[in-house]
C-alpha positions in Angstrom: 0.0 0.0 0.0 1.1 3.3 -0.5 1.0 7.0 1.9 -2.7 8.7 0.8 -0.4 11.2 -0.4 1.6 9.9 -2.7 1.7 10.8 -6.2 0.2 8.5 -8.6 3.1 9.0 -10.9 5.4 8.0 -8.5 4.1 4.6 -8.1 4.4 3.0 -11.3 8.1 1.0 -10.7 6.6 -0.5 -7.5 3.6 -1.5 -8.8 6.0 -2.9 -11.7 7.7 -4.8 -9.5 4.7 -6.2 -7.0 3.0 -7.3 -10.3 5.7 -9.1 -12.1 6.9 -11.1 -8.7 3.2 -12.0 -7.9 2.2 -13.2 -11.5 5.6 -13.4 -13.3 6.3 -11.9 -16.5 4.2 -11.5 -19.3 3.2 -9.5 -22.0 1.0 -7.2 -20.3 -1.5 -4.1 -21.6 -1.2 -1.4 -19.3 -4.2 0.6 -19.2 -3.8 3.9 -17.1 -4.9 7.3 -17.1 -2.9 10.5 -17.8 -2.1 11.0 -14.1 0.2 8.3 -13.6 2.2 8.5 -17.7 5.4 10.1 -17.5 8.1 9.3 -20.0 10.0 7.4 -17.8 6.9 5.0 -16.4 6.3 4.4 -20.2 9.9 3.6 -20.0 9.9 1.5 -17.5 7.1 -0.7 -19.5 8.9 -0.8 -22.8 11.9 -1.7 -20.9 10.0 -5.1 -19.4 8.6 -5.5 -22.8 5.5 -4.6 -22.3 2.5 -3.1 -23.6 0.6 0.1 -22.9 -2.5 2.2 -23.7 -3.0 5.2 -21.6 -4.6 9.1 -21.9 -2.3 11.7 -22.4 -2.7 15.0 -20.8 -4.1 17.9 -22.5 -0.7 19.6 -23.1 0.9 17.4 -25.9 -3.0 17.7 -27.8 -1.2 20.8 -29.4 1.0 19.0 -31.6 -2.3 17.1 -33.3 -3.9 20.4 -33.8 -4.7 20.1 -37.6 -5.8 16.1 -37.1 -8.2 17.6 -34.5 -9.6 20.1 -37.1 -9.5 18.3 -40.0 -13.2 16.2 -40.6 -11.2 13.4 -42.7 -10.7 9.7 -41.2 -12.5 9.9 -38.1 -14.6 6.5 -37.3 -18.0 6.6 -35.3 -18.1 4.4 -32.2 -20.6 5.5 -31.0 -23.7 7.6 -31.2 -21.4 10.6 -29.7 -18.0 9.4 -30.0 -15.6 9.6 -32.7 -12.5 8.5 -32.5 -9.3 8.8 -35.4 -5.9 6.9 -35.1 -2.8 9.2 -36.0 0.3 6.9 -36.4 3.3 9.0 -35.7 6.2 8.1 -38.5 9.1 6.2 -37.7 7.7 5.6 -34.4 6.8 3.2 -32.0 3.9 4.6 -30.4 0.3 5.1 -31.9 -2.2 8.4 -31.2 -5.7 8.6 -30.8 -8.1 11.4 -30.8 -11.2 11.1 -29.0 -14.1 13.6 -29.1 -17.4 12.9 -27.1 -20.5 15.3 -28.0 -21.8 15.3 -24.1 -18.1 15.6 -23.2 -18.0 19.2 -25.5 -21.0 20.7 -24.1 -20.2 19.8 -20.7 -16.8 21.7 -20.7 -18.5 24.3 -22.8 -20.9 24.7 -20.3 -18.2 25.1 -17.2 -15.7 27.2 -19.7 -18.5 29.2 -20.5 -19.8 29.8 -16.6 -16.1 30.9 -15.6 -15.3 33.0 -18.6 -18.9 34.8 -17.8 -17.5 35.2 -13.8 -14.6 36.2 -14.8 -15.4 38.8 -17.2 -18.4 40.3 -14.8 -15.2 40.2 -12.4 -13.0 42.7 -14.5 -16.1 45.3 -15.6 -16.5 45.8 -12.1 -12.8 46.6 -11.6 -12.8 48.4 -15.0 -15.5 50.4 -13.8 -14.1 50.7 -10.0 -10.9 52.4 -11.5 -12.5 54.9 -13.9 -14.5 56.2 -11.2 -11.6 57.1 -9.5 -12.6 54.6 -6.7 -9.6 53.1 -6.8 -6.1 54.9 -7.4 -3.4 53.2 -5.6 -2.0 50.5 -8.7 -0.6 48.3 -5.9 -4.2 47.7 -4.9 -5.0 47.6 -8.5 -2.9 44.6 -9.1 -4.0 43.2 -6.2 -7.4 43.3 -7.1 -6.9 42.0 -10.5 -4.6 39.3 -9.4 -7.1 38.0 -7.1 -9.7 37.8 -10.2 -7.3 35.9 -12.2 -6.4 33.7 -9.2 -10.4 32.9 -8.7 -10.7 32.2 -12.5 -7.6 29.4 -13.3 -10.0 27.6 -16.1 -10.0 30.4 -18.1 -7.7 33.3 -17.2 -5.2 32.1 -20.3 -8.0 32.9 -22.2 -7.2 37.2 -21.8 -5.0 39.8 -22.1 -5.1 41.4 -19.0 -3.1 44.8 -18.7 -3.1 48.1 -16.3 -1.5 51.2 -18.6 -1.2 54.5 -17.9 -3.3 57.2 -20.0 -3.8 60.7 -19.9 -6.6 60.1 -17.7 -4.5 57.6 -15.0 -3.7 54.2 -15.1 -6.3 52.5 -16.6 -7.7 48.7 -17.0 -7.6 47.1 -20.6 -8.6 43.8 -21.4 -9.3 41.8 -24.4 -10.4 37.7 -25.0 -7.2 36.2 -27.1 -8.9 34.9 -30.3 -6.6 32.2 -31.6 -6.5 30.8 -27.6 -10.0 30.6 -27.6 -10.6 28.9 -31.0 -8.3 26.8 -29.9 -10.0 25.8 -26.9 -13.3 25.3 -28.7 -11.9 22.9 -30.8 -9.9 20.6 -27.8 -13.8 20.8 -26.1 -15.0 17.1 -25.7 -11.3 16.0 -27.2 -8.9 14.0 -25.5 -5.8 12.1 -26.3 -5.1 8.1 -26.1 -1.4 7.0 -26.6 -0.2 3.3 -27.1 2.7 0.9 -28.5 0.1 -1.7 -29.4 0.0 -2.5 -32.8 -2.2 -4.0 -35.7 -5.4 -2.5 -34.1 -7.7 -0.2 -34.9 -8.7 3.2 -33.4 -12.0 1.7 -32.2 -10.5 -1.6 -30.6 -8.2 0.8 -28.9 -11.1 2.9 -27.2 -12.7 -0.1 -26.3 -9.9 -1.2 -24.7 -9.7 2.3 -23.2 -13.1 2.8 -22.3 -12.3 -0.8 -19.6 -10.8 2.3 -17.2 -14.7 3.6 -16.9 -15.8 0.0 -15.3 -13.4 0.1 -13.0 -14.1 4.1 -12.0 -18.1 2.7 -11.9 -17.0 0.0 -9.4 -15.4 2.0 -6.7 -18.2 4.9 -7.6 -20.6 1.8 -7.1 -19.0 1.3 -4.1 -18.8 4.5 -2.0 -22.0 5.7 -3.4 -24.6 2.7 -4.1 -23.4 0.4 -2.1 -22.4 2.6 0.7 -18.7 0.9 1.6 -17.1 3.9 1.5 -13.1 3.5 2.9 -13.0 3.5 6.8 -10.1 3.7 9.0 -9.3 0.2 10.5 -6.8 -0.4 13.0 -6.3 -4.2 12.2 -5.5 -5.8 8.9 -7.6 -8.6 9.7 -10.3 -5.9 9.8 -9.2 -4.7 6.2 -8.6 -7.7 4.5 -12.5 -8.4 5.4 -13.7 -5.0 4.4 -11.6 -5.8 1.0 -13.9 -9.3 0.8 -17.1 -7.4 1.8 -16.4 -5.1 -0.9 -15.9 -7.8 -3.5 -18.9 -9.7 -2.7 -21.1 -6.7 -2.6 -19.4 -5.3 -5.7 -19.5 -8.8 -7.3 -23.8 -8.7 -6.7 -23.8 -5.4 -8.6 -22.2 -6.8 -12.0 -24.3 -9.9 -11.5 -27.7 -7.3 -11.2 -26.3 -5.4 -13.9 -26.3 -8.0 -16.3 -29.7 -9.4 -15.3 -31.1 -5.8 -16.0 -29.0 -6.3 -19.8 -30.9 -9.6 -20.3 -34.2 -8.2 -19.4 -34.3 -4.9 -21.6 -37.8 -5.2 -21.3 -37.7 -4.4 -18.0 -38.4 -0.5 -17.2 -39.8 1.4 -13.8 -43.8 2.2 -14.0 -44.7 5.6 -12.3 -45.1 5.3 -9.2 -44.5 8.0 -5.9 -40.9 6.3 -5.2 -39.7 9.3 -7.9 -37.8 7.0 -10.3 -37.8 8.1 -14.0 -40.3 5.8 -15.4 -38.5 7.1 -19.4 -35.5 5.1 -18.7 -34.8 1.5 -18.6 -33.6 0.2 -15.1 -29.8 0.4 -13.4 -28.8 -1.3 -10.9 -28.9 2.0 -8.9 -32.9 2.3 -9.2 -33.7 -1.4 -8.6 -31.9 -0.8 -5.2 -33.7 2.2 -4.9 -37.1 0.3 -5.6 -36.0 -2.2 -3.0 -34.2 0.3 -0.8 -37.9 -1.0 2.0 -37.0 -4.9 1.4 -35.3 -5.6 4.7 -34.8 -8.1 7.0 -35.8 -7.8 10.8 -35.1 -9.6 14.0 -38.6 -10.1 15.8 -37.4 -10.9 19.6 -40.1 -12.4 22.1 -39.5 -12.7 25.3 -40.2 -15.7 27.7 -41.8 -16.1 30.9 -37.9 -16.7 32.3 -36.6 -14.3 31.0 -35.3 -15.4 28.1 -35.8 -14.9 24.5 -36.6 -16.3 21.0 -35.4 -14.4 18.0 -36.5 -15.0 14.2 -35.2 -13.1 11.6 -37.9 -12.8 8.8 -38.2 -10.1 5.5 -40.7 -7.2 4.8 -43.3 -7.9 2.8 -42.5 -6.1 -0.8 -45.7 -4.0 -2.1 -47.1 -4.7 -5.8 -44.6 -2.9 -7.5 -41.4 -4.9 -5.8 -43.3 -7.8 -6.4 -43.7 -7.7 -9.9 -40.0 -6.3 -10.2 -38.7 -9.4 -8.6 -40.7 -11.6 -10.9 -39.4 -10.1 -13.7 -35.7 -10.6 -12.5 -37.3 -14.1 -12.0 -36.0 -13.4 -8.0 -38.1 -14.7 -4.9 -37.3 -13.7 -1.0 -37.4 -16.5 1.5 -40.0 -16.6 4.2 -37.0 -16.6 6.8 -33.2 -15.9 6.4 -30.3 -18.6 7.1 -27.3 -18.2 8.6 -24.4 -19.9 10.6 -25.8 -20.3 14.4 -22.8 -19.2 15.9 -22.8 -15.8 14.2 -26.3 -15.2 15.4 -29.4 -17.0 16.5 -32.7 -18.0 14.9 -35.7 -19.8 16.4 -33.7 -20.5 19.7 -33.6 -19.5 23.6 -30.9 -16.5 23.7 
């Protein structure tokens, strides 16, 4: 394991190491994201002899600007993903643009937000200094510096400058055209960079696009599942967090791909608030069953003693007919190992 606060980058030759002494050597495909690639991790692979496919960060997209702009070549994956190979000559290594449609007009959205902050940010300065409010220039900088501080996103985006006129010093700002036509473009785009060969741009995204699963599970986990991290103070007690984990993580694919069997299957209005226009996730079947629970009923005897039985809820029409359709049935009564609890017996 490694300190919480550890760069990711600077883990890759242990990891190296663990891996091939575990599982001996093979001829891996490493699949990472752009915060653990450095040139000398990607090293470090080629060096075993293995294989890698990983994103690149948004820096080195530069030097595919006209692929990026040009329409020609790219291959539809999907309904809003398209995706173009770019082999690099007399090199080892392969590129791939990616461009996503929801991914654009997301960061369209938050570029747009920030550049509208940020702009409303240096009117009011503008304004503040041509009233003669404001006539110290140390203050002045500080004023502006703290706008461009508060706006990181965007603040390449302008030319920012306090000049002296015949009036005073005054504020002057402008939006950098090429920068932002630039940026509009890169919206939605990102960068995949590998040493595999004789495959094609959308065999490499697939292979890609494996990363997502694994960000769903551990999303799946804290979130749906609720088995967030905790801090134990015994590795027995984190090995069996780990195998809790597993098992409830394992229950999720297994519910997922029931759901992908049965497309049939979609929520019915009803007051629990699930969108009745989409087919159903795991996420909303748990939510459906989210009253489904088991319950100790504990009576007590006339010497003091008592008698415990663990039995379910009863499911109302709607978890009824969603369990039949999932071809699912609850037990009357739950079993389990006497010694880790008690059922039907004196206590």
């Amino acid at each position: 394991a490694f300190d919480g606060n550890r760069a990711d980058v600077s883990t890759m030759e242990t990891i190296l190491r663990m891996v091939e002494r575990k599982y001996g050597k093979a001829r891996r495909i490493w699949v990472f994201d752009r915060g653990i690639v450095s040139e000398e991790n990607l090293a470090a692979i080629r060096k075993r002899g293995g294989q890698y496919l990983v994103g690149t960060p948004r820096s080195q997209m530069k030097r595919f600007e006209a692929e990026l702009l040009n329409k020609d070549n790219w291959t539809q994956v999907r309904p809003e993903v398209e995706v173009k190979k770019v082999a690099i000559p007399q090199g080892e290594e392969t590129y791939i643009l990616c461009r996503t449609a929801g991914r654009k007009e997301k960061e369209k959205a938050i570029r747009g937000r920030f550049s509208s902050s940020m702009e409303k940010a240096l009117k009011g300065l503008e304004k503040t200094i041509a009233a003669g409010r404001l006539k110290d220039r140390n203050k002045m900088e500080r004023r502006l510096g703290k706008i461009q501080a508060r706006h990181p996103q965007v603040n390449d985006l302008y030319d920012v400058e306090l000049r002296q006129t015949a009036e005073g010093v005054r504020l002057f700002w402008q939006m950098k055209e090429d920068r932002m036509a630039w940026r509009e473009s890169r919206e939605g785009a990102y960068l995949l960079r590998t040493n595999l060969a004789a495959a094609t741009a959308e065999e490499l995204w697939a292979k890609y696009m494996q990363l997502t699963e694994a960000e769903a599970a551990f999303r799946a986990l804290k979130s749906e599942l609720s088995i967030r991290p905790l801090f134990h103070q015994k590795e027995s007690r984190v090995k069996a967090h780990v195998m809790v984990a597993f098992l409830g993580y394992a229950l999720w694919v297994t519910l997922k791909h029931m759901l992908k069997r049965r497309p049939t299957i979609v929520p019915k209005p009803s007051l629990s608030g699930v969108d009745s226009a989409q087919p159903l996730s795991p996420m909303k079947v748990l939510a459906l069953l989210s009253t489904v629970q088991s319950a100790d009923i504990v009576l007590p005897t006339t010497d003091g003693r008592q008698i415990r039985l663990r039995r379910i809820t009863e499911p109302d029409t709607e978890q009824k007919s969603l369990l039949y359709q999932l071809g699912l049935s609850l037990p009357d009564r739950l079993q389990f190992q006497r010694d880790c609890s008690v059922d039907s017996a004196t206590a």
